[in-house]
Structure formats: C-alpha cells, structure tokens
Steps between C-alpha positions, in 0.01 A plus 500: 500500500798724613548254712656593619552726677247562225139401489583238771353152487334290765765201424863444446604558157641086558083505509335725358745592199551129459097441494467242779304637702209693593415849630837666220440822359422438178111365530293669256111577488244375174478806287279465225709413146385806344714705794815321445650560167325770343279420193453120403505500153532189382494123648924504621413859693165291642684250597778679689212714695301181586884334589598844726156459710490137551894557657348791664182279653732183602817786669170651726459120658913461471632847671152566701689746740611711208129515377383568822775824534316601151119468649391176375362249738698219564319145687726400764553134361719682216706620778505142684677380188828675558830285489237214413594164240186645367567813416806399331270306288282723422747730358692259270089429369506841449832574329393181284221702386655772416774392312261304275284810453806703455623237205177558300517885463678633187730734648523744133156555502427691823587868516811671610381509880349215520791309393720685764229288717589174314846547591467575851291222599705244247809631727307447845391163399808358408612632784243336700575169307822494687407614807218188524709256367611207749818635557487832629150472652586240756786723587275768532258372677739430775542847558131645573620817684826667633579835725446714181175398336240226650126516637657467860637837470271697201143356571502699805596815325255416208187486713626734787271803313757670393590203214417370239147357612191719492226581793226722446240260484399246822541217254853572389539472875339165538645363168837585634470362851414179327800508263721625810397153714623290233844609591569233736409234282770729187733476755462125535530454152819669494677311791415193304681679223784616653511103655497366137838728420651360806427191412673565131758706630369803350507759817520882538825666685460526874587918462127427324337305735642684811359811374140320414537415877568874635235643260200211686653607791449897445148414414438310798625769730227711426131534686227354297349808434792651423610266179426576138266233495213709769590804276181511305333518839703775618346707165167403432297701176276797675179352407561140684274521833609403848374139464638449195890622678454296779409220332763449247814660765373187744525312187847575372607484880392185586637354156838693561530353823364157466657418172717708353739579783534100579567436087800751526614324799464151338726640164731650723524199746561320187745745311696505850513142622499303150606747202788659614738213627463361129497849350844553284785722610581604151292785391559467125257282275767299326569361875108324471380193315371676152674834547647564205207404305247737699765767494541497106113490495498785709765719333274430160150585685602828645700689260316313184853447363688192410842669658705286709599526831872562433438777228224645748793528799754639247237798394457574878890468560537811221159714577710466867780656408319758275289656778822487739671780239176687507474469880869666475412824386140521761710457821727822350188689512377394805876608627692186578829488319569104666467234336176357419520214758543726773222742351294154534555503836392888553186423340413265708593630854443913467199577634408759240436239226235309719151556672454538815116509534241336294361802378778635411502195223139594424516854467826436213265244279229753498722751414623285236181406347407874462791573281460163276151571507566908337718321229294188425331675195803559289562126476144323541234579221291268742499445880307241749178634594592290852623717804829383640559484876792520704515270808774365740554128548232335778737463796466090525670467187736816424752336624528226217416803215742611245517891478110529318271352303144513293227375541236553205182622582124377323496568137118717556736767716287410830820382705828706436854384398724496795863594524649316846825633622689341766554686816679234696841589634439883414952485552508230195279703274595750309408840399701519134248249344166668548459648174600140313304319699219688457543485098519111529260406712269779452445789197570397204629153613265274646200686588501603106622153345242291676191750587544594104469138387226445757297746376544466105183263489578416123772290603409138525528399921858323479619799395359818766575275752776259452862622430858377387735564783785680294184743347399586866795607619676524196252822469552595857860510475435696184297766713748542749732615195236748398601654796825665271309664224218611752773694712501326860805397522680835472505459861804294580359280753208411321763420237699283709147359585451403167848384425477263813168362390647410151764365648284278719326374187859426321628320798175274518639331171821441645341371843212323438657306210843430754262373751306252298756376300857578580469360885521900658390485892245756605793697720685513145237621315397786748927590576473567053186732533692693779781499312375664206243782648365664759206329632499402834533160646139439593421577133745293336393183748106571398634531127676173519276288727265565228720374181539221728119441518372571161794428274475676139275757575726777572746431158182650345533883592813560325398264209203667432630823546818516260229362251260786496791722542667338169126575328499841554896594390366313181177703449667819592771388228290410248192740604745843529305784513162279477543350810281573758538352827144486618411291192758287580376460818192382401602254303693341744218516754206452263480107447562416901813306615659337189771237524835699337499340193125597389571855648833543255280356221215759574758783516698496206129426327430839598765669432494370156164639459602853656789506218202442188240697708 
C-alpha cells in the first residue's frame, strides 16, 4: 500500500487504514488454501490456509474496488455499501471471526514462513480491533473523504482507463457503469456522515474542506466527454464493433450528465453552504473532539511502532540538523560559499535547477531509469516481471499532487506499474531530485516492493497485497539511498537532490507531529520546511496540506527507513565478508510488507543462520 504516495488507496487512511469503510486498498481475492502458505502439513498449517482464504473471500465483498483493480468481478451492491452502518458491521463480524480462528492455531507448530504469516495477520488484527472499536470508528466515520484521498477525487482516476479498473471486455464496461451510478447515492451516504460529525463536533479543517470544494469544482469545469469518467469511451478494445461504441459512449454520457454531474453539485452545494461555516480553523487533530486518541492510533498504525509523539518530533529535530551539515559541504560543490539559508533561496529561484518544459521532466526520468535499470542486477537476485511506466499527473488533479507517486499494476503483468510525476508549476519543481525520485517511487522502490509481493503467489493474499506503512516507504526511502553505493549521486545536484528529499522526510517528523499535537498553524509548519531546505513553496504547501489531511502517514518514511538501514549495518557487521547484498535484499522483500517488528525478527533469524551455514 505505499500509500502513499505508494500503492495509493481509494480511501483516506482515517478510512481505509482505520477499516471503516469500503472500496480501501487492502481487499483481497479467495485463493485456494493450498496457495497461501506453502505445504499444509498438519491440522495448525490447515487451519491457517483455510483462516487466510476465508479473510481473503470476506476482504473481496469488503474492499470490492481493490479486487476489481486485480480482475475479479465485483457486484455493484458491494460497492453501494461504502461509508454504510452495515459495512461497519460486517467487518467487526469478520474481525470476530478471525480472531477466534486465529486463537485456535498453535503458533509452534507451523513452519518458519508460515508463522511470519501468523504474525502479520495477529499484528493487522489487533490493529483492526482498535480501529473498529466505538471510539475511534465514530470518529472516523465522520471523516469519509478529504482533498488528499476520497472517492470524490480517486474514483474518477480509478475508472478513467488509465486506473486501476479494467476494460477489455463489454461487460467490465457494463459492470462498471452500474457501480459508477451508485455514486450519487455513496455520496449521500457520506453527507449524512459528515452531518453526524457536525452534529458531535467531530469536523475536518476548512483548509480541507475548501480544497474538497476547488477539486468538485475542477471536475465540473470540464465537458462531459472530456472527464475521466467518458475515458473508457474515448479508448475502446479493437475488436468492440460500432454498435457496441455507440451504445455504451451514449450510455456513460447520458449517466455522466444526468447523474453524476448533479451528485457533485449536490456534495459541493453541501460542502460549501453547510460544512465549511462549522468546519474548524485549527488544522491540528488535538484541536477536534477525539484527536488525540485518533492521532496516537494513527502514529501506532503507520509506523507499526509504539513510539510516542514527543520522542518521534525529537528524532526528526536531530535527523534535521544532521542533513543540514551534509547539505553544507553539497552547496560548496555546487559553488556557493553563503550560507545555507541563502543557498536555500538560490535553489529555489535560479532557473537552472528547474524545468521549463514538460518533457524536459520526462526525458530526465527516462534517463534515470536507464542507468538504475544497467545497475539493478548487482543488488536484486530477483526483479518484478511487471513493466513500470512513467506518466505525468492528469491535469484536473496535478495541482493537489505531491512531487510523484505509484500506482501498482495487476499482479498477472497485464496492466503496468505507473510512476506519476508532477508537472504543475514547472518554476516550483525541481531538476536536483530526479534521480531520488525515481529510486523511491520507481526501480527498486515501489515498482519492486509491491509488483515483487504481488507476484510471489506463495504468499497468503494479506500479504502481496496489503502493506505496513513504515515497510512501504520505509523501503522506498531505503532505495533512494541505494542511490550512494550505485554511483548517481556523484553528480552534485542529484546529491543535493537526494539530500533535500531526506531532509523532507526528517522534517515530516518534526511537522506532522507539531501540527497534530503541539497546536503549529499550517503557515508555521510550511515557514519550518522552508527554513530547513530547498524545496519550493508550492511543494512545501502540497507536503503540508497533506500531513494535515492524513495525519501519521508520513512519520512512516523515515521510521521505516532508519529500521532497514539499522538491519543491514548489523548484517554487514556480523555477516563481514559473507554478506551479500542481493541476499539481503531478498529477504527483506521476500515475505511482502511486514510490520517492523516481524521484519527485525526475520532478519537477525537469518543472519543467525548465515553465521552456522
């Protein structure tokens, strides 16, 4: 789930992390129990298959928009459940289940994999124990969407034909038009939501809801034929005949007009007119009914520690001001003798650090990926058998993008990872962070991480296609630092690319935990990200508009990554001259997305063994 900016989900994280809702990423198809966890022995390893496909079964009906992205069919009335009493129901009935399954299994006798599979789903349930329980769900379910994640903005994406949602056959383009008219009725459901929070005084900032507004708005503005919803009719498969196009473009026409285009109207009408006088000022979560406790929750659910806010902000204070003495030395080889403040500055305002065309930003990722790709065989013993694209930002929603993202392609290799860059104020974008970016979001971060996990069908579903936060982009941030050993960054701006990207994920502890819980205003937060590198305004506003929307989720990139950076030092400590870094590789990459603690565990297992072997 690099979340993301990794393997981005159809729901908030307050959602679809948290387990409220429909449509997250994390919905899983039936396997059969024999697939999921290698030989079943005995009656505990039975068990745990028959356990790992009944999950699987009851996450399809859950998350159907992840199972559709995958190829499964998906009724429409799974869809119509989303932000739904019911559904709610239907997953504590499931968790129940699971958690007395999970009870009866006899952890010591399964084998060494399989009980790496234990532990993952015992860690995802208890998670998901707190997530349902009274407390944080009726805070949650208060929130159904905001400017950075919610079906308003990402359903069109998903089944624009260039998403997540498959046509090649006429009745994935029927099933979907049905799914796509329940919208209005989703939509309903989650004005009545946000009506409850109002109600209990549990309501999203109005930097939030303003920029739910402008994104409705954006949509609007464009021709019916011209939205991602009519782009399946703009592409139809070769081997549909005339009838067949006509019939199904009048179709998604008529249904774009006549009922989609009035539902965004209604939400925004509502958003506008209602929401946003009663919408709080504050943008921090400890300024909201339940803050605190939905921010601790979150802290725990994304980086899969038990750190505490406080500690968390005092790592980021020093990773801060051990990057600045690094940055020191880069701006003396890029030939500024100022100080580093000022050399901020020149970063941001000389024109030969920024794009001025789009292709121009094209032409350096591709150039990128051809060097990773030459060097990807001394550090991968195995690589995704998915192709990876590269792929600006549609321009109805670039605006509201961070720098990139990933989203995973299907797990058969039929539909290819993407890598989106943003080419939205080509001034505010720089040129010194291709090469990182590329590492992180596509080879060996991302596009590796997930298509790898997706693809390793001996892992049981939870696993290829779920993920721990601080694993996703703990591992991404770990690629970009590949980027040292592998020789990119010889080039000093690429360096300083680097250097400011690493900073970025050291200043997210210190931000997002000062805006949730030590009362910082948005204009503070963005003044310390200025402060302390070179990014550009525009940047550092996307950056913190979106810690201010999904709390939590970005403490996990640096968490994650000083973990599997602290792995390796000890395996190449205790290894020496047996380490080898593809193995290593593998093993961190080889059981999916693993919460930190089971990855450590798994680790220094192996290293044991290398030391007797």
């Amino acid at each position: 789930m690099g979340l993301v900016f990794g393997a981005k989900p159809l729901v908030a994280p307050l959602a679809g992390v948290f387990l409220a809702l429909a449509a997250s990423a994390c919905a899983t198809a039936s396997l059969p129990a024999k697939t999921l966890v290698g030989t079943v022995a005995n009656a505990d390893s039975r068990s745990l298959a028959e356990l790992f496909a009944a999950d699987a079964s009851a996450e399809k009906r859950l998350s159907p928009l992840s199972a559709v992205a995958r190829g499964d069919t998906s009724p429409p009335a799974d869809f119509a459940l989303t932000y739904t009493d019911e559904l709610l129901q239907h997953r504590r009935a499931a968790l129940a289940d699971n958690q007395r399954r999970l009870a009866a299994i006899d952890r010591e006798g399964l084998s060494a994999d399989q009980r790496i599979s234990y532990d993952v789903f015992a860690f995802e349930k208890k998670l998901d124990a707190q997530a349902l329980s009274p407390e944080l769900a009726s805070i949650v379910a208060a929130l159904p969407m905001n400017h950075f994640y919610g079906l308003h903005k990402d359903y069109p994406d998903f089944v624009s034909g260039q998403g997540g949602a498959p046509f090649t056959t006429v009745g994935q383009y029927e099933e979907n038009l049905g799914r796509t008219r329940l919208l209005p009725k989703i939509f309903d459901t989650a004005i009545l939501r946000f009506r409850q929070g109002m109600a209990d005084g549990v309501v999203a900032s109005q930097l939030t809801t303003r920029n739910m507004i402008a994104q409705i708005d954006a949509l609007l503005a464009q021709k019916v034929a011209e939205t991602p919803f009519a782009g399946p009719t703009r592409t139809f498969p070769k081997t549909f005949d005339t009838a067949t196009r006509r019939r199904l473009t009048a179709a998604y026409t008529g249904v774009i007009r006549a009922e989609l285009f009035p539902a965004y109207r209604k939400l925004r009408a509502f958003l506008n007119d209602e929401y946003l006088p009663v919408a709080r000022a504050e943008v921090g979560l400890s300024a909201m009914k339940g803050g605190d406790a939905l921010y601790r929750f979150a802290v725990r659910s994304q980086t899969g520690t038990d750190l505490a806010p406080e500690a968390i902000h005092n790592l980021g204070l020093s990773e801060v001001a051990r990057i600045r003495g690094e940055m020191e030395k880069v701006k003396v080889q890029l030939g500024f003798a100022g100080p580093l403040k000022d050399f901020f500055n020149e970063i941001r305002t000389n024109p030969k650090y920024h794009p001025t065309t789009r292709a121009q930003l094209s032409t350096g990722f591709a150039e990128a990926a051809r060097k990773v790709d030459a060097l990807i065989p001394r550090y991968f013993s195995t690589i995704p058998k998915a192709k990876l694209e590269i792929r600006p930002y549609p321009a109805h929603s670039e605006k509201f993008e961070a720098g990139g993202s990933y989203e995973s392609g299907a797990p058969d290799g039929s539909r290819p990872g993407v890598f989106y860059f943003n080419a939205y104020d080509l001034p505010g974008r720089f040129l010194t962070g291709i090469t990182t970016l590329y590492l992180h979001e596509g080879a060996p971060g991302h596009h590796f991480q997930i298509s790898l996990a997706q693809e390793n069908q001996s892992l049981p579903d939870f696993q290829r296609f779920g993920g721990n936060t601080a694993f996703v982009e703990g591992w991404a941030l770990y690629a970009e630092t590949l980027g040292y050993e592998m020789g990119l960054y010889q080039d000093p701006q690429q360096h300083w690319g680097t250097l400011d990207d690493e900073m970025l994920r050291a200043m997210r502890l210190v931000v997002d935990t000062g805006l949730h819980t030590k009362g910082w205003s948005r204009d503070q937060a963005i003044d310390y990200m200025l402060g302390n590198s070179g990014m550009g305004r525009t940047d550092a506003t996307a950056e913190v508009e979106r810690y201010i929307a999904i709390p939590g989720q970005a403490l996990a990139y640096k968490i994650g990554s000083l973990t599997i950076q602290r792995l390796r030092r000890q395996a190449e400590k205790e290894l020496g001259g047996r380490f080898d870094v593809r193995a290593f590789h593998e093993q961190v990459l080889g059981s999916g997305a693993l919460p930190m603690a089971v990855l450590e565990a798994k680790i220094e297992r192996w290293i044991a063994a290398q030391k007797r072997s």
